[in-house]
C-alpha positions as CSV (number, residue, x, y, z in Angstrom):
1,X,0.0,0.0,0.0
2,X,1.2,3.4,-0.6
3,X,-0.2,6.4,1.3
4,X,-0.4,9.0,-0.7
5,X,2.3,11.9,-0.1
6,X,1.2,15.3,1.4
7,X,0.6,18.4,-0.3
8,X,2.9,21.1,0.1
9,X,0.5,23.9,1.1
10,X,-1.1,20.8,3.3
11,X,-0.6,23.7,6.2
12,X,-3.1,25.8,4.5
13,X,-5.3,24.1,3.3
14,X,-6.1,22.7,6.9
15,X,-6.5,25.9,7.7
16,X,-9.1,26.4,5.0
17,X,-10.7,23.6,5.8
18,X,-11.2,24.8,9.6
19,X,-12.3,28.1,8.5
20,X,-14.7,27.1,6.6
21,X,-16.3,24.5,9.0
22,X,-16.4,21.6,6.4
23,X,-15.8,19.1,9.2
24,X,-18.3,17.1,11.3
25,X,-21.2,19.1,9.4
26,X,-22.6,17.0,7.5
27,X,-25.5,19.6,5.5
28,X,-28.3,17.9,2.9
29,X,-27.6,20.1,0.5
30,X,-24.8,17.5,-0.5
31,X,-26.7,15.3,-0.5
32,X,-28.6,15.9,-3.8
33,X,-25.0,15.9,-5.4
34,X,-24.2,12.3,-3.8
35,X,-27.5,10.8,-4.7
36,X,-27.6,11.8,-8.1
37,X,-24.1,10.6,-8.5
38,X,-25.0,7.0,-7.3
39,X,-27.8,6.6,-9.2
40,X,-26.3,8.1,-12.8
41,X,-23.6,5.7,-12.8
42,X,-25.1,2.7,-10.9
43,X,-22.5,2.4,-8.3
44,X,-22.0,1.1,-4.5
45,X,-21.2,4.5,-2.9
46,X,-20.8,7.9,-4.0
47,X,-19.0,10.4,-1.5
48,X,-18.4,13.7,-1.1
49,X,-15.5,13.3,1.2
50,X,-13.1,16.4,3.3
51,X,-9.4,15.3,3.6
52,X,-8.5,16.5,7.1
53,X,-4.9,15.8,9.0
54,X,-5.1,12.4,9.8
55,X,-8.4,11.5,8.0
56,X,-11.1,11.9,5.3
57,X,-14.5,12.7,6.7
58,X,-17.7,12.1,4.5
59,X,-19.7,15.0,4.5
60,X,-22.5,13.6,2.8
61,X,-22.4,9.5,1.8
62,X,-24.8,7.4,-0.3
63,X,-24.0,4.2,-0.1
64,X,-21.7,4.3,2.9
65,X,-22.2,3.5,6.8
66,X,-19.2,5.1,8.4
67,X,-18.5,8.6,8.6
68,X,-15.2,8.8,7.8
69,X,-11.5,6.5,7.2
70,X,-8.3,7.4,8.2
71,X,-5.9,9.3,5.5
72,X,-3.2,6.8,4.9
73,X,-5.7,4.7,3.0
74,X,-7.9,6.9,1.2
75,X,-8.3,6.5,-2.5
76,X,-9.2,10.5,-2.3
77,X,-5.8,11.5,-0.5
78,X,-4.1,10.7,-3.6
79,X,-6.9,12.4,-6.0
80,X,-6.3,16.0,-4.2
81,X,-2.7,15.9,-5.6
82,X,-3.6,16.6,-9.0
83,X,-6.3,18.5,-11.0
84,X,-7.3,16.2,-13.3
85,X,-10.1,13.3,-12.3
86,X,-8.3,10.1,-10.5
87,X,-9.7,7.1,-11.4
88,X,-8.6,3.4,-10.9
89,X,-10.5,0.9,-12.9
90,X,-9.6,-2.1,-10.7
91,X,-7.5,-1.1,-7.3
92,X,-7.3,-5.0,-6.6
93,X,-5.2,-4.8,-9.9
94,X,-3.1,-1.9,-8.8
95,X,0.2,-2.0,-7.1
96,X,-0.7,1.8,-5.3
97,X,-4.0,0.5,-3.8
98,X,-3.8,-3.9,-3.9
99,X,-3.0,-4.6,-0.1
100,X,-5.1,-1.6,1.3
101,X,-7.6,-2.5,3.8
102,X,-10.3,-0.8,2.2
103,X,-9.8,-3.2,-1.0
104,X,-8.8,-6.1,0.9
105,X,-11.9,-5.6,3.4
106,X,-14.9,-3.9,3.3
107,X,-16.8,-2.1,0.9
108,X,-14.1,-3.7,-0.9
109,X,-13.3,-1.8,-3.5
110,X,-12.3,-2.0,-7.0
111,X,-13.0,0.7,-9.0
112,X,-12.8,4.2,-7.4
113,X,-12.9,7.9,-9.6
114,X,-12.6,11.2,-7.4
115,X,-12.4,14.8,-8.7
116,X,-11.0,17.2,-6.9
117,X,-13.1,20.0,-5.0
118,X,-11.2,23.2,-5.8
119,X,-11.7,26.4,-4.0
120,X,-10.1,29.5,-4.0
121,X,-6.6,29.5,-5.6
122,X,-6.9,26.4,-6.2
123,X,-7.0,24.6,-2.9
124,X,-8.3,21.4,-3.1
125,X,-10.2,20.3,0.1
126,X,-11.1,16.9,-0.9
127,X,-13.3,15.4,-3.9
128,X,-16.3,13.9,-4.8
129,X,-16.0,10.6,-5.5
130,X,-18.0,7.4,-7.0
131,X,-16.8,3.6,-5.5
132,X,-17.9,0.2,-7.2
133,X,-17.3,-3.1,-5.9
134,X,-16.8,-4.1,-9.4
135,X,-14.0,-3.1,-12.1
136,X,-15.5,-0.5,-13.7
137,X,-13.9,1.6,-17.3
138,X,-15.2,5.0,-17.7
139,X,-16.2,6.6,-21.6
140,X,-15.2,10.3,-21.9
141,X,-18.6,11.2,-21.5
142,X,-19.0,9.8,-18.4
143,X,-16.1,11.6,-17.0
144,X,-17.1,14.6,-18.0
145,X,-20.9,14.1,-16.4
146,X,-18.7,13.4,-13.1
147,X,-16.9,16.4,-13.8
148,X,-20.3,18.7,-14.2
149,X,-21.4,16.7,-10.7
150,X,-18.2,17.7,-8.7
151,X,-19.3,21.6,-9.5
152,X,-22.8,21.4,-8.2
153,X,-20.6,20.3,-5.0
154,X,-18.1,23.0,-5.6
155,X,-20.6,25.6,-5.4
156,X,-22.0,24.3,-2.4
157,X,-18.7,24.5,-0.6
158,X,-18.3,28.2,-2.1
159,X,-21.4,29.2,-0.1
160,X,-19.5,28.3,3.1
161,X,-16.6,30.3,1.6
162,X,-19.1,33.6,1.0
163,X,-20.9,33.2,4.4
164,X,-17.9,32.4,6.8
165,X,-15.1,34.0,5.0
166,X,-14.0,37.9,5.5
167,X,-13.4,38.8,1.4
168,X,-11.5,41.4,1.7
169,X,-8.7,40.0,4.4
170,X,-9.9,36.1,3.6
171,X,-9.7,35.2,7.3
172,X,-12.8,33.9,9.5
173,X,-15.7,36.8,10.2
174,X,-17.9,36.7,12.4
175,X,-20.2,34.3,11.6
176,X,-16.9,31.7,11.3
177,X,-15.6,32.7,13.7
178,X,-18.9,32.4,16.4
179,X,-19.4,28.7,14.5
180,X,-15.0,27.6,15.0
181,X,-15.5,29.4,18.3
182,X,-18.1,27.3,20.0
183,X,-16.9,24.5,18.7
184,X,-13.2,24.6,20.1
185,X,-15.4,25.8,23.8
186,X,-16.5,22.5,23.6
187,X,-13.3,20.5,22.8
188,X,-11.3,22.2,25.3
189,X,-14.1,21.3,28.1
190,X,-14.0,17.8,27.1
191,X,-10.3,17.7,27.3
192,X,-10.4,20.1,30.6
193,X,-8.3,22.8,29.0
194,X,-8.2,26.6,29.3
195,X,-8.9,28.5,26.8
196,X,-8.6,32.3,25.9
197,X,-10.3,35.1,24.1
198,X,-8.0,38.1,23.2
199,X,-10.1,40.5,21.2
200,X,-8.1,43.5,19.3
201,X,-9.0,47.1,17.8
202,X,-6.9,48.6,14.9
203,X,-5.8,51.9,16.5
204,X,-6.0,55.0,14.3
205,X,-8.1,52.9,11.4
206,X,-10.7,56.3,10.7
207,X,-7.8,58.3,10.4
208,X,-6.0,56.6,7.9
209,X,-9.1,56.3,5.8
210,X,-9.8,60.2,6.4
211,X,-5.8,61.1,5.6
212,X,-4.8,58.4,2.7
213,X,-8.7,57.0,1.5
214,X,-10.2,53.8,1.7
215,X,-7.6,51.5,0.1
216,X,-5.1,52.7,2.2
217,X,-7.7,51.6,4.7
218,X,-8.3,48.5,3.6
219,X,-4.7,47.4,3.2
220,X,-3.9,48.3,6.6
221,X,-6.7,46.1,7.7
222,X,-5.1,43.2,5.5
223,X,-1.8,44.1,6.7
224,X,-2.9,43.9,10.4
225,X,-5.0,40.2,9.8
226,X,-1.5,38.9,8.2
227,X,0.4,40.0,10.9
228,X,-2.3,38.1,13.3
229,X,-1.7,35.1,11.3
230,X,2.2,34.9,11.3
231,X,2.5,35.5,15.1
232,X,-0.4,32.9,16.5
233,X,-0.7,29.2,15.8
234,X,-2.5,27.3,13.0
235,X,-4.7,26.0,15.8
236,X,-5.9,29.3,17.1
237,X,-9.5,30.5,15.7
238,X,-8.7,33.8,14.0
239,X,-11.2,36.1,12.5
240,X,-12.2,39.9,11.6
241,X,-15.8,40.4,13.6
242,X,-16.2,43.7,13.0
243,X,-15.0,47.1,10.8
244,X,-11.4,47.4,12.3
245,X,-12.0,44.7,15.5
246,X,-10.3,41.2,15.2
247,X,-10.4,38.0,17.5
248,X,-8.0,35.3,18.1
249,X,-9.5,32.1,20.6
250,X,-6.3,30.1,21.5
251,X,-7.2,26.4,22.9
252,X,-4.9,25.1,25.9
253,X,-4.2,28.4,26.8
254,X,-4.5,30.1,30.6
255,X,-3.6,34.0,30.5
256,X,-0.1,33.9,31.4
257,X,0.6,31.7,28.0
258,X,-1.5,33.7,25.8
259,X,1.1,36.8,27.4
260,X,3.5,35.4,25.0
261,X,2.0,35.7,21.5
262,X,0.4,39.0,22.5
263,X,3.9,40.4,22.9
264,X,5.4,39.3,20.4
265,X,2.3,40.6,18.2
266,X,3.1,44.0,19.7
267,X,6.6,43.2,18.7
268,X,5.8,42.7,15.0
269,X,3.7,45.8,15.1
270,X,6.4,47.9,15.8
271,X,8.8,45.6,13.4
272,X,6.2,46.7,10.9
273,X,5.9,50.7,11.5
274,X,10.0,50.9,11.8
275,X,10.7,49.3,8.9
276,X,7.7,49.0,6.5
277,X,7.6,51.6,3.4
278,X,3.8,52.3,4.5
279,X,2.6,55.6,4.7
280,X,0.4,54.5,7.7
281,X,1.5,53.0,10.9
282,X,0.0,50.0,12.7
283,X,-1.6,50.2,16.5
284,X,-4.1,48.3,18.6
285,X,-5.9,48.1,22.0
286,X,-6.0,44.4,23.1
287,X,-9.2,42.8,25.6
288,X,-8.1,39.5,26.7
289,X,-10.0,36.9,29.3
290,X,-9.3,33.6,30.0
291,X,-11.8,30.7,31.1
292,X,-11.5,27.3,32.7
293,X,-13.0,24.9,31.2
294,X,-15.0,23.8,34.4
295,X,-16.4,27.7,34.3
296,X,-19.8,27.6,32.4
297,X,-19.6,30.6,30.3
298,X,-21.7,30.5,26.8
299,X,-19.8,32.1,23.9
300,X,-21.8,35.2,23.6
301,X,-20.9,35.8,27.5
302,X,-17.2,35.4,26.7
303,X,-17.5,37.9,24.0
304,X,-19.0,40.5,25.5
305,X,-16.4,39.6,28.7
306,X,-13.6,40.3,26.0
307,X,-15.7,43.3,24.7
308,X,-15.5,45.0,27.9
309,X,-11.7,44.4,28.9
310,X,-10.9,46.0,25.4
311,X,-12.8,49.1,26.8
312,X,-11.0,49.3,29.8
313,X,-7.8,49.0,28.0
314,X,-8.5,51.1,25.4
315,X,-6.0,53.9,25.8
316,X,-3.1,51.3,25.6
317,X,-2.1,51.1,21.6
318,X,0.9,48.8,21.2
C-alpha cells in the first residue's frame, strides 16, 4: 500500500478547511449531489469526502455507513494531488492500492474515480468521488458528467466560503468565527483545557481612511490580519468580527501563556511601522480573558467579557 504523499501547502489548506467548518457538518444540500451521482452511474457508494490531517470525513455518503477512514488509506488522498479526475479501474489490480484495507476488506473496492473539489486559488479540500465493488472503465462522457457533478458540489462548498469568509482580508468573520469558536469551547471542556479570548482594535483605522482614503484603509486592515496570522498558531481561531475589530481564541491556553503571543504581536507591530515603506503605521488596544473549562460561560458571554476588557484597556495602543 502506498499512502499518498502530502501536499505542500497541506498547512493551508487545513486551515481552510477549519475556517470554513467543512468538518463534522454533514449539510443535505450534498446530498442531492451524492445521490444523483450514485444513481447516474449505478455504483455502491458515492462520497463527497473532506481530507482533514489524519483522516477523510464524508460530508455527505450514499452508499456508505461510516463517517469517515483514516488518511493513509484513502483512494481521495491521492486524487487532491492533481487536477485532473483520478480514477482506478480495478484497485485490486493496482500496485498503489492492492494490499489496502479498504480493498482487501470492506466495501471492498475495485474501482474508485474522485475529482477534486477546488476552491479558492486552487485549494483542493477533498473530492467527490464514486466507489464500485466491481471493475468498472469509464467513456469520456462519463467523466465529463462526473466532472459537471463535482461543481454542483463545488458551489456548495463556495457558499461556506461567502458566508464564513472575511473577502477582503480572507480570514474567518464573524459568523466563522462564532461557529469555530463554539466548537473549540466545547473541545477544550471535554479535554479540561483553558482557553482564551483576546479581542483586538486597529488603532488609528478612521484616520488613515480620512488622511490616505479607503484603500489605504483597507490594506492596513489586511496588513494587520496577516500579521495576526504569522505570530499565533494554526490551531488558534482567527477572525475579523467587525469594521477594524479582530479576534483570536487560543485552545490550551491560561492567560499567562497567551502573554506570550500578544507580545510578540506587539513586537511585530512595531517591526512593521520601523521598517515598512507604508505611509500609515499599525496600533491596537488588546481585551483578553481567560476561562476554565470547568467555568460555564456560553460564547456570547465570553465575548462580551472580552468586549468590555478591550474598553478598559483602550487607551493602551501597542
Amino acid at each position: 500500500m502506498q499512502p499518498a504523499p502530502i501536499p505542500a501547502n497541506d498547512d493551508y489548506r487545513l486551515r481552510l478547511i477549519q475556517q470554513l467548518n467543512l468538518l463534522d457538518t454533514p449539510e443535505e444540500r450534498f446530498d442531492r449531489v451524492t445521490r444523483l451521482a450514485r444513481r447516474m452511474f449505478g455504483v455502491d457508494i458515492a462520497l463527497v469526502s473532506i481530507v482533514d490531517k489524519k483522516r477523510q470525513w464524508f460530508k455527505s455518503s450514499a452508499g456508505l455507513q461510516v463517517e469517515e477512514t483514516a488518511r493513509d488509506v484513502s483512494f481521495c488522498g491521492h486524487a487532491i494531488l492533481g487536477d485532473e479526475p483520478f480514477i482506478i479501474p480495478d484497485a485490486s489490480k493496482d500496485v498503489r492500492f492492492n494490499d489496502n484495507p479498504l480493498v482487501l476488506d470492506e466495501p471492498k473496492v475495485r474501482f474508485y474515480a474522485g475529482v477534486p473539489l477546488k476552491l479558492k486559488e486552487g485549494v483542493k479540500v477533498g473530492t467527490l468521488c464514486i466507489v464500485d465493488s466491481q471493475p468498472r472503465h469509464f467513456t469520456d462522457q462519463q467523466v465529463q458528467d462526473l466532472i459537471d457533478l463535482a461543481k454542483l458540489a463545488e458551489i456548495e462548498l463556495e457558499a461556506n466560503l461567502e458566508s464564513t469568509i472575511d473577502e477582503l482580508t480572507q480570514i474567518s468573520n464573524r459568523r466563522g468565527f462564532n461557529l469555530l469558536a463554539e466548537k473549540v469551547m466545547n473541545v477544550c471542556r471535554f479535554h479540561t483545557e483553558p482557553y482564551t479570548l483576546a479581542l483586538f482594535d486597529l488603532s488609528s483605522f478612521q484616520d488613515i481612511n480620512e488622511l490616505h482614503g479607503h484603500l489605504t484603509g483597507d490594506d492596513a486592515l489586511v496588513q494587520f490580519s496577516q500579521l495576526l496570522l504569522e505570530n499565533f498558531r494554526d490551531s488558534d481561531v482567527i477572525a475579523r468580527v467587525g469594521g477594524d475589530e479582530f479576534a483570536v481564541l487560543m485552545s490550551g491556553t491560561t492567560g499567562t501563556d497567551a502573554h506570550f503571543p500578544i507580545m510578540r504581536f506587539r513586537e511585530q507591530l512595531k517591526q512593521f511601522n520601523q521598517f515598512g515603506d507604508k505611509v500609515y503605521e499599525l496600533g491596537c488596544g488588546v481585551g483578553v480573558v481567560c476561562c476554565s473549562p470547568l467555568e460555564e460561560i456560553s460564547f456570547s458571554e465570553l465575548f462580551d467579557k472580552a468586549q468590555r476588557a478591550l474598553l478598559a484597556t483602550k487607551s493602551a495602543r501597542y
